[in-house]
N, C-alpha and C positions, 0 to 999 in steps of 0.2 A: 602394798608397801612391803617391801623387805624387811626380814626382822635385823638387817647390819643399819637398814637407815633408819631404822624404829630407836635402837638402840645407840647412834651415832651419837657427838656432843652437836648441839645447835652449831649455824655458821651466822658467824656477822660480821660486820666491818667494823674495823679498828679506828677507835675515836681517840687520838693522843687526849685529848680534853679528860676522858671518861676512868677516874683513879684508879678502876678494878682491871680497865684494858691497861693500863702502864704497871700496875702492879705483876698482872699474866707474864709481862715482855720480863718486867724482872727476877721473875722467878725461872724464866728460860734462859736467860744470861747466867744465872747462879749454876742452874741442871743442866743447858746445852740440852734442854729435851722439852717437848711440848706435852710430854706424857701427864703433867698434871693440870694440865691446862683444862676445864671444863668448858671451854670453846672451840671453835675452829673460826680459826681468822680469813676472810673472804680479800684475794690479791685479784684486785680487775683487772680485766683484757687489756691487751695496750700498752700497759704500763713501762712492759718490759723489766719490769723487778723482782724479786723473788723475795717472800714474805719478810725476810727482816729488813734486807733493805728498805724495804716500803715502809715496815712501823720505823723505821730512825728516821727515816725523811718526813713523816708526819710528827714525830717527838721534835724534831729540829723545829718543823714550822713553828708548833704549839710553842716552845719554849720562848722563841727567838720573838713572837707575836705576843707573849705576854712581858715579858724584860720590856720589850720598846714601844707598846700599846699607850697611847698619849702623848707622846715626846714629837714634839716638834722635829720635820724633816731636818737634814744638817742643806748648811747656804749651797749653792750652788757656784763652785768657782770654774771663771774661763781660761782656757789655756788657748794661748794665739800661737801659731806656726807657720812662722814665713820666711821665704827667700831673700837674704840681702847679697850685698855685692862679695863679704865675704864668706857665706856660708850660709847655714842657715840660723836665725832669732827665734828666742825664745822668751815670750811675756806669758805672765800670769798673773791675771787682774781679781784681788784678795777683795 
């Protein structure tokens, strides 16, 4: 083992859930730097993102899954679209 990976900050992956990873993101937003960050944040293959991206789309999920966790879906309304002799009709069954 090298002594740069001896000495490295651990890597994990970013749990918007976990208050000390959302506390990190916000101290990066204030400094615009990871430099006090005692982690390193792990961005999976794939993903096509680049680290903050990826934590605000998991901050998004987190947030958005706890505001609406329980509530009832909203109705499902139909929208009809057809051909009449003048044109086209439009219904929509509430």
């Amino acid at each position: 083992m090298s002594k740069l990976e001896y000495y490295s900050r651990p890597l994990v992956a970013f749990d918007a859930a976990n208050k000390e990873h959302r506390r990190f993101y916000h101290q990066f937003i204030k400094t615009m730097s990871w430099g006090h960050c005692p982690v390193r944040f792990i961005v999976p293959d794939g993903t096509g993102m680049d680290l903050v991206k990826m934590i605000q789309t998991e901050l998004l999920r987190y947030y958005v899954e706890k505001e609406f966790k329980g509530e009832k879906p909203l109705p499902k309304h139909r929208i009809k679209v057809g051909l009449t002799s003048g044109g086209f009709g439009l219904t929509i069954d509430a």
